[in-house]
C-alpha positions in Angstrom: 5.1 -99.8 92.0 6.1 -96.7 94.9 8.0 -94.9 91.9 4.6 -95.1 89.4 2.4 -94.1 92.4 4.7 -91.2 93.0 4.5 -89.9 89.8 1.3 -90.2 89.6 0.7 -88.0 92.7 3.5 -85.5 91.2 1.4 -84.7 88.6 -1.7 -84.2 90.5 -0.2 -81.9 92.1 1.3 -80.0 89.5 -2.3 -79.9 87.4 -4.2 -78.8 90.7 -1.6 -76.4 91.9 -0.9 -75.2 87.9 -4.1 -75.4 85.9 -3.3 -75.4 82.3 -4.7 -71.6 80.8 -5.3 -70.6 76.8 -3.4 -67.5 77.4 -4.9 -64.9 74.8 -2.5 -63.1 72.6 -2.7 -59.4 72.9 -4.5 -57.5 70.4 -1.6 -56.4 68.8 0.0 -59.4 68.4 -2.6 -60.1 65.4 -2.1 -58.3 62.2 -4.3 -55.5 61.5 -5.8 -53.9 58.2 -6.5 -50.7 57.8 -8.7 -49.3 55.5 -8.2 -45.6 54.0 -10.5 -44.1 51.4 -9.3 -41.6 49.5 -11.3 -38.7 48.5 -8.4 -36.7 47.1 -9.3 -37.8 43.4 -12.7 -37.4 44.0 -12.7 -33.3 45.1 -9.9 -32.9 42.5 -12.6 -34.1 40.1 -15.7 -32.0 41.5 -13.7 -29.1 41.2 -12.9 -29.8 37.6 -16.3 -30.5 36.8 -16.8 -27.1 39.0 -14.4 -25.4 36.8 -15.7 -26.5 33.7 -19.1 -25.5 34.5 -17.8 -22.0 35.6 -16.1 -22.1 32.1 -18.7 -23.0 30.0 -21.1 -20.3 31.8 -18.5 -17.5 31.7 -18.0 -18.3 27.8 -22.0 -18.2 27.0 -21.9 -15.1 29.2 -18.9 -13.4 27.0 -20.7 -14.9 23.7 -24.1 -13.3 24.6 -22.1 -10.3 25.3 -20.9 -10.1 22.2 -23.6 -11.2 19.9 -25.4 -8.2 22.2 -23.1 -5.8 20.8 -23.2 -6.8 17.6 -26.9 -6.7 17.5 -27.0 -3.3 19.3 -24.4 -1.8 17.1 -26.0 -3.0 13.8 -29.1 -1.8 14.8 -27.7 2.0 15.7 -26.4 1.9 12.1 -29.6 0.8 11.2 -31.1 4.1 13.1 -28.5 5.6 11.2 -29.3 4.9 7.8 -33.1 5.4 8.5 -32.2 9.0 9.9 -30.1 9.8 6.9 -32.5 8.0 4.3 -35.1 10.0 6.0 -33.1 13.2 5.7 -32.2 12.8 2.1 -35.9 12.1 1.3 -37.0 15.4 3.2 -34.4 17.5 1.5 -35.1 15.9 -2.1 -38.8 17.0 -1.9 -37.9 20.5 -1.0 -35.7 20.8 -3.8 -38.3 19.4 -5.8 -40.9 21.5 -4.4 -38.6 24.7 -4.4 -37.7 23.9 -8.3 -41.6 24.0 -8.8 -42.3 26.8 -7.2 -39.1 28.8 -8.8 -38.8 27.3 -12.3 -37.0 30.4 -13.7 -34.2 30.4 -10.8 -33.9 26.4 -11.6 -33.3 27.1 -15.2 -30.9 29.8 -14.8 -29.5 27.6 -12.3 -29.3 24.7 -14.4 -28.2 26.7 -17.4 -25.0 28.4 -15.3 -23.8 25.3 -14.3 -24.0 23.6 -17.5 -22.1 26.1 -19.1 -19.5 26.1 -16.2 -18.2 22.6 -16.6 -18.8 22.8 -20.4 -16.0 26.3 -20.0 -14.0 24.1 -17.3 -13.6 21.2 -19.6 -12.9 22.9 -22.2 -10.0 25.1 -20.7 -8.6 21.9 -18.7 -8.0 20.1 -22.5 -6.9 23.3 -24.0 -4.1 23.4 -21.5 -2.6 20.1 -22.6 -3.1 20.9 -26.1 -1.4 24.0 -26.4 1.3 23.1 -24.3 4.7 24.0 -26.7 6.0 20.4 -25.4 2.6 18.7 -26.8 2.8 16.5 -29.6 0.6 17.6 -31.7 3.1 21.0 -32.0 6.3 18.5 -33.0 8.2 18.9 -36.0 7.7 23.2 -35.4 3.7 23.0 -35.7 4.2 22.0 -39.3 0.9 20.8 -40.9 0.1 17.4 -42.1 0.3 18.1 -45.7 3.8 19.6 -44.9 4.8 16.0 -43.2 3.8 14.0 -45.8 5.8 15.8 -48.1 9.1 14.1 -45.4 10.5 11.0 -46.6 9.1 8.4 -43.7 12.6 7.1 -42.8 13.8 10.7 -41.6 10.5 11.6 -40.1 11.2 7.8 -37.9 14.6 9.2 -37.4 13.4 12.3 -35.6 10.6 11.0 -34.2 13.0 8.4 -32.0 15.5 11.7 -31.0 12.9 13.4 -29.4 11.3 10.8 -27.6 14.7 9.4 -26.2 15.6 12.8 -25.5 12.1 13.7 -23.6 11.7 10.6 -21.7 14.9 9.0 -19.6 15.1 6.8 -17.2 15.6 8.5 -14.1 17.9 5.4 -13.1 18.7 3.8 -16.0 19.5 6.4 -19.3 20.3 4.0 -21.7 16.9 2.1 -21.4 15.6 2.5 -24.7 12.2 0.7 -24.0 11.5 2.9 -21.1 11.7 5.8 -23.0 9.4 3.9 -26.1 6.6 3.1 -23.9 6.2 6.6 -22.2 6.0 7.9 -25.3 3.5 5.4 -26.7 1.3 6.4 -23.9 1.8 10.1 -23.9 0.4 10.5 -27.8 -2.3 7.9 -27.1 -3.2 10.2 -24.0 -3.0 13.5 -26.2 -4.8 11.5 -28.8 -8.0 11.0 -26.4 -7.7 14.3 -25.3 -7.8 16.0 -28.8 -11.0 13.6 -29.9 -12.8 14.6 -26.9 -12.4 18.5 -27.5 -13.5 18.0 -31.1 -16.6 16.3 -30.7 -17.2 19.1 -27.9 -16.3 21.8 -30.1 -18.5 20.1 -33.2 -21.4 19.8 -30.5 -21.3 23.0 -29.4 -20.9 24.4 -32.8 -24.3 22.5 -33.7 -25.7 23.8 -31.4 -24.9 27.5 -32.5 -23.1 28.5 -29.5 -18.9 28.9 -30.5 -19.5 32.7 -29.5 -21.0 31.7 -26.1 -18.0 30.1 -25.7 -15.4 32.5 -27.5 -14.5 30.0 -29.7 -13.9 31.0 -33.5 -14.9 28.5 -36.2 -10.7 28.2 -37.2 -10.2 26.6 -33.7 -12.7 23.8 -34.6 -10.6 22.8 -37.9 -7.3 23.8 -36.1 -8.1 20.7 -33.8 -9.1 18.5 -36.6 -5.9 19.1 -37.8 -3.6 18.1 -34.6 -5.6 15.2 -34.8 -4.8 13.8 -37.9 -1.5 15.2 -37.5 -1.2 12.5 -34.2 -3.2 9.6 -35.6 -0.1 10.1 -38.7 2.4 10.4 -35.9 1.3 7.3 -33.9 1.5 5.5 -37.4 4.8 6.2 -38.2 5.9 4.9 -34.7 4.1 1.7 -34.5 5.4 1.2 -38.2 8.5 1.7 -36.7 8.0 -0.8 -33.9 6.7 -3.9 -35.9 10.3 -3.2 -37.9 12.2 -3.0 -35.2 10.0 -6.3 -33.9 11.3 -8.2 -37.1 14.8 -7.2 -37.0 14.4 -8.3 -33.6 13.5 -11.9 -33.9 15.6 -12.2 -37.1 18.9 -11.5 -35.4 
């Protein structure tokens, strides 16, 4: 009984003397969160939608800019056209109007140069037909009646000397087709040539004017003549060519 009463009074003393306290823990004893926004992504994406909007206005500003000078430099060559269109206009009715008012100047004019480039052509095709190399003066300017007394086989014969002897590769002297299709294109050339001056010459000699020209009647017939002679010429090498063709494709 003495040892439960002292107890008892042992641990009224120890509560009164030592009250029991909730001690609070300190604040950093409790775990903390912290919250960080950041904004990094969000400037990085302003100033892409900056850049991109600087972009797309310095393009429409270059764009304008050009289309500007497109549109300013087609309309100076418009200005251009106008002023020269203008200027050809102007100087087409003074013509006109000085023709009018000086019809016998325009005539003589007229007349001079006509008869100028009618000369000109005709010395220009006289040069190539009178050439000693021409064909038209092969086989020593012998006629066509004097050919066709040839036998054909020795004319060919001829014929294929001179034209591997006046065409050779510059490369290449034993190509025989360089030297065939020069030649083909040289009489066909002189061919043209000699047609053209005969239809001038029978032209102008319709017209009464071979003296005008100093042109005696012989010349007109002398041409006839080469001509024939190089339409017989430019037979006897095609017929030539289709033979050779056959023997070709037969061997």
């Amino acid at each position: 009984m003495k040892k439960q009463s002292i107890y008892v009074l042992f641990l009224c003393h120890f509560y009164v003397l030592h009250p029991q306290q909730n001690p609070e823990k300190p604040a950093d004893a409790y775990p903390s969160v912290h919250i960080t926004i950041d904004n990094r992504s969000e400037a990085r994406s302003g100033q892409r939608n900056q850049f991109n909007q600087e972009s797309t206005h310095s393009s429409a500003l270059s764009t304008n800019v050009s289309v500007s000078g497109v549109d300013s430099s087609l309309e100076r060559l418009s200005e251009l056209y106008g002023h020269y269109q203008t200027k050809f206009k102007n100087s087409t009715i003074n013509f006109l109007g000085w023709m009018s008012k000086n019809k016998i100047k325009s005539l003589s004019l007229f007349l001079t140069s006509l008869y100028g480039f009618v000369s000109y052509q005709i010395y220009s095709r006289n040069q190539i037909i009178n050439d000693c190399g021409a064909w038209s003066n092969w086989y020593n300017g012998k006629s066509l009646e004097a050919l066709f007394d040839i036998p054909q086989n020795k004319l060919e014969a001829e014929l294929l000397f001179m034209i591997q002897n006046r065409y050779v590769h510059p490369t290449n002297p034993t190509d025989f087709i360089y030297s065939i299709v020069q030649s083909s294109s040289s009489i066909n050339t002189e061919i043209s040539v000699l047609q053209d001056q005969v239809n001038l010459y029978e032209w102008i000699a319709k017209c009464k004017l071979l003296e005008l020209f100093f042109i005696e009647e012989s010349s007109v017939k002398q041409l006839q003549e080469k001509h024939k002679k190089l339409l017989f010429m430019k037979h006897i090498f095609m017929s030539w060519c289709a033979n050779y063709k056959i023997e070709q494709n037969n061997s």
